[in-house]
N, C-alpha and C positions, 0 to 999 in steps of 0.2 A: 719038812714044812717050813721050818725057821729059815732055810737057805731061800726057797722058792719068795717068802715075805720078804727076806732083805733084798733079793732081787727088784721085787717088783715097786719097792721104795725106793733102791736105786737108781730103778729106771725112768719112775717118777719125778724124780730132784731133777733128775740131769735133763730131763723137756723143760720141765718149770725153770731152769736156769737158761736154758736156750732161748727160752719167748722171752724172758727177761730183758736178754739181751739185747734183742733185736729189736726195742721199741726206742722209738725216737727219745734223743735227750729233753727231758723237761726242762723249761727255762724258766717259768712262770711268768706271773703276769705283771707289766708298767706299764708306764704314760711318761709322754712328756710333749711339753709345749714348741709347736714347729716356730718359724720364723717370722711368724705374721700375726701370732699368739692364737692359733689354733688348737684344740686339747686334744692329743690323740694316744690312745688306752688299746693295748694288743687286743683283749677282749673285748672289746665294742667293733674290732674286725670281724667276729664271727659269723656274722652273715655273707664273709668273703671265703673262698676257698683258700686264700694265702695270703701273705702280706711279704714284700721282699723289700727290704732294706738295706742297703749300701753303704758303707763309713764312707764318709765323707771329708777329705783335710784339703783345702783350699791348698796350702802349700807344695802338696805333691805333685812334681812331673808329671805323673802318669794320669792324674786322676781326668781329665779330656774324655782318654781314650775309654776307661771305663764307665764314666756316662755315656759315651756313645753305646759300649755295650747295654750297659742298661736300659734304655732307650730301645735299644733296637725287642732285647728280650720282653719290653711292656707292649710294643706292637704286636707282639704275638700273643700275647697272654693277658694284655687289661678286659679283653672282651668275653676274657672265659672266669670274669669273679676274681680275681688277682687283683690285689691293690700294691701300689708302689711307693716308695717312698727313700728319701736320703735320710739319713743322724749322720749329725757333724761331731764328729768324734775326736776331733783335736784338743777338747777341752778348752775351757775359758775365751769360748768365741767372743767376742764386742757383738751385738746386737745388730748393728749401724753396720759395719764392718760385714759379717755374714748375709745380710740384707743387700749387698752390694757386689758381694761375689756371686747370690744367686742370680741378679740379676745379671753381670758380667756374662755368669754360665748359660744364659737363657733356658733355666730350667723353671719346670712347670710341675715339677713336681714340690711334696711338703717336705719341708728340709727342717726337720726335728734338733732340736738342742738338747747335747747330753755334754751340759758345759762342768757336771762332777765324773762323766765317764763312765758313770754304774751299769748304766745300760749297754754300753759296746762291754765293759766289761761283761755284763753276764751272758750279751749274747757270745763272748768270748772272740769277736774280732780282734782282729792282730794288726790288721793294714788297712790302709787306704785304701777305694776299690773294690774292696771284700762285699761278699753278698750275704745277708744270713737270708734264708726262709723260712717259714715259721706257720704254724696251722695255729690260728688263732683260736681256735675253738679246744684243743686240745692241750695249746700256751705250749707249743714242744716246738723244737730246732730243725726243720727235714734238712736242711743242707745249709751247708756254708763253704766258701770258695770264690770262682770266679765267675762272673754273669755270661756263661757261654753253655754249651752243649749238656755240660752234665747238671748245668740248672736248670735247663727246661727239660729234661730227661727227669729232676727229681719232681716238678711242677706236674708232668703230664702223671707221674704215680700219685701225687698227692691226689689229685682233681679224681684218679681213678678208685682211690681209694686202698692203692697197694705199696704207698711209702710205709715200710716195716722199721726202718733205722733212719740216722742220720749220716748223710753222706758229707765226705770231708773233702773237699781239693786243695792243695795249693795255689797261694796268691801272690801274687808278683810286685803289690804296689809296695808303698812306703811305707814303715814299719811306725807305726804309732807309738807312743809314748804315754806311759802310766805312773808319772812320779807319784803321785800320793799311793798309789795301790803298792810300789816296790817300798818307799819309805814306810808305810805300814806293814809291809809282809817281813820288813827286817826288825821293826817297833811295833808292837801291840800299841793300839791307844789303851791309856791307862784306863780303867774305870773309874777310881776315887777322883782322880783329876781332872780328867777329860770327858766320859762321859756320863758320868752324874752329873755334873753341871749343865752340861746339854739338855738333859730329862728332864732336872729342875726350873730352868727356866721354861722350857719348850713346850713339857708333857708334864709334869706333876699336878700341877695347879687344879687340873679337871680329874685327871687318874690317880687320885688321891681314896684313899676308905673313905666312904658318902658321898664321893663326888660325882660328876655325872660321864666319866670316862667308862667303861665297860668293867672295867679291872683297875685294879691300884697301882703305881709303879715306884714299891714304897721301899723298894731291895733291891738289891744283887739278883736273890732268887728269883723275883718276880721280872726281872724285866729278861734275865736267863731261862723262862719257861717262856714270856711269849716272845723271844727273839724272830720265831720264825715267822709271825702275824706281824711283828713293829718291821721286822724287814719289807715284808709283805706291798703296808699300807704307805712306809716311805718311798716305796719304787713307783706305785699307782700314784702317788698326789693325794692319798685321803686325810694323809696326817702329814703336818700337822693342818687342823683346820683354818677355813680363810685365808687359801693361799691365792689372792687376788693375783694377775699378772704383774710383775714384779716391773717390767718394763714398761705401765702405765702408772703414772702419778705413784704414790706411794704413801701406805695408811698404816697410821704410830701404833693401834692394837692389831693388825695382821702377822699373821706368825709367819716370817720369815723364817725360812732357814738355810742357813747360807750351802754352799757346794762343800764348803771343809767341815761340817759339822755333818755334813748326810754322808760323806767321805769316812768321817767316822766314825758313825754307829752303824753303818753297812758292812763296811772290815772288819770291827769288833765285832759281830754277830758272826760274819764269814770264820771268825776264829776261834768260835765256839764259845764267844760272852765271858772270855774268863773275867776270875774277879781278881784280879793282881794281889801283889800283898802287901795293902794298907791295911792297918787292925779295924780301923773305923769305917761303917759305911755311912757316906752323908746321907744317901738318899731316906734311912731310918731315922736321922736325926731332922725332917723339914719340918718347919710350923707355918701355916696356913690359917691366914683369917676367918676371919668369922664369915659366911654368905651368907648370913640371915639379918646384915647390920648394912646400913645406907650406905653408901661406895662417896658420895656426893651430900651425904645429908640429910635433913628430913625434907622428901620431896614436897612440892608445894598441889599435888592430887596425888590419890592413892585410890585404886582402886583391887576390892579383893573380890577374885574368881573365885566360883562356883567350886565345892571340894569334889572332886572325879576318886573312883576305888581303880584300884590301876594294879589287877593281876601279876601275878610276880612271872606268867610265859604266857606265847600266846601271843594273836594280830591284833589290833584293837582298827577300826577303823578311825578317819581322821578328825577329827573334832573342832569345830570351830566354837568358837565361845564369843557370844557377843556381847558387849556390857554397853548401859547409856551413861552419857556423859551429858551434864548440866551444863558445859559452856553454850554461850549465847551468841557468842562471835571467835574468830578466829582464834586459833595460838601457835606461837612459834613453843618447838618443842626442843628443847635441849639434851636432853636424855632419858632414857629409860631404864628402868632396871627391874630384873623378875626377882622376884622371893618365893622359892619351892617352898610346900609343905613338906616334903621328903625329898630328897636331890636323889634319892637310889635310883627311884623311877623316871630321872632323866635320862639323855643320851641326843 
């Protein structure tokens, strides 16, 4: 009886290891802004059967010939749900510069900037040319390769619903380049020196205890458990907040962050967050002002809202609050500032 049991847990594992196997690689989910400042987020595809994306490097010989292929492969396939698109994966495009080769190219397609690389990194393009496809709704990889036969071979399984894996070809263009990912894969970024400072400035200030970020980011620890949400939210665009397009005018509280600072906390995560070996950690030692004190002074009106009970879970519908104001005539307004009764219940 003990035989016949080990058997049939045997045989068990080894199906559950087999369908394992065979599911498309996850990549999860990003955004990035095209060349025109367009926002475009994998997952807000999903009302498309696929999304196929091309690296893109102006500098390549070859690269012509592979938009024509591309080109040729969206004639066949924009009409069945399939969306298309370039990333220029060269890193550190000029603006101006890429604005002017697409026009050169006369392409008509959205030609995405991934001017830190993360995103051809993680869809793991290697060349110029290179195609990934990708089932938006799923956030997973069906193929990568060349824009020819075996990509519309994985396209017509996708659409049919029988892409089981991810198919791999080789690709013939121009080998891309990743110095910061090899300089990091020989260097860890530090944590005490490198990226605590990044947190501190960027993320601590709101992800602080009481603060209105979700979670604290007041450790080592803490920012080593949610590394895979902080990776998450830097590939999407959500964090850090108020990332106005950086190539319109430019605003002194918008949280910039630069391509070497997302370079760096994307690799250190990719490396499992360690926490190097300084004895100290800064991010336990930050001190934080008071947000219950005037930023600018004592304002010249104050008005206090209505106290709301604000459940610790749970949807609350949206609430507008309307209060009167005794001016008589216009005013120019300088600034505003809110004072929580509790900041937990922000976000």
């Amino acid at each position: 009886m003990d035989k016949l049991r080990d058997l049939v847990i045997a045989a068990l594992a080894i199906t559950l290891t087999s369908f394992t196997y065979a599911l498309p690689d996850r990549i999860g989910d990003f955004a990035l802004l095209d060349s025109d400042g367009a926002f475009h987020q994998l997952s807000r595809y999903r009302n498309r059967e696929a999304l196929v994306l091309m690296s893109f490097d102006s500098r390549c010989a070859s690269i012509d010939t592979a938009i024509g292929q591309l080109k040729s492969l969206q004639r066949d396939w924009s009409d069945q749900g399939v969306a298309f698109g370039l990333i220029d994966s060269s890193g550190g495009a000029d603006i101006q510069t890429t604005r002017a080769t697409k026009a050169r190219h006369g392409l008509d397609l959205p030609l995405l900037i991934d001017n830190g690389q993360l995103v051809t990194e993680t869809l793991r393009l290697t060349r110029a040319g290179e195609v990934a496809i990708l089932d938006p709704e799923r956030l997973t990889l069906i193929y990568r390769g060349v824009a020819l036969e075996s990509a519309a071979q994985s396209l017509a399984n996708e659409i049919a619903g029988t892409a089981d894996n991810t198919i791999i070809t080789e690709s013939g263009g121009c080998e891309l380049n990743f110095p910061m990912r090899e300089s990091h894969l020989a260097t860890n970024p530090d944590y005490a020196t490198e990226i605590a400072p990044i947190i501190a400035e960027q993320c601590a200030s709101c992800h602080r205890e009481g603060g209105i970020g979700p979670f604290a980011m007041d450790s080592h620890l803490m920012l080593q458990g949610w590394s895979p949400m902080i990776r998450e939210v830097l590939l999407t665009k959500r964090m850090p907040p108020t990332q106005v397009d950086p190539y319109v005018g430019h605003f002194s509280n918008a949280r910039y962050m630069s391509d070497l600072d997302l370079q760096k906390l994307v690799h250190w995560i990719d490396a499992g967050a360690p926490r190097g070996g300084a004895d100290a950690d800064p991010l336990t030692q930050l001190q934080f002002p008071d947000r219950r004190e005037w930023q600018l002074g004592e304002p010249d009106f104050i008005i206090k809202a209505p106290t709301h009970e604000i459940p610790a879970t749970g949807v609350l519908d949206y609430i507008n609050v309307e209060v009167d104001l005794p001016f008589e005539e216009d005013k120019w307004v300088r600034s505003v500032q809110y004072i929580a009764g509790d900041e937990a219940v922000l976000h």
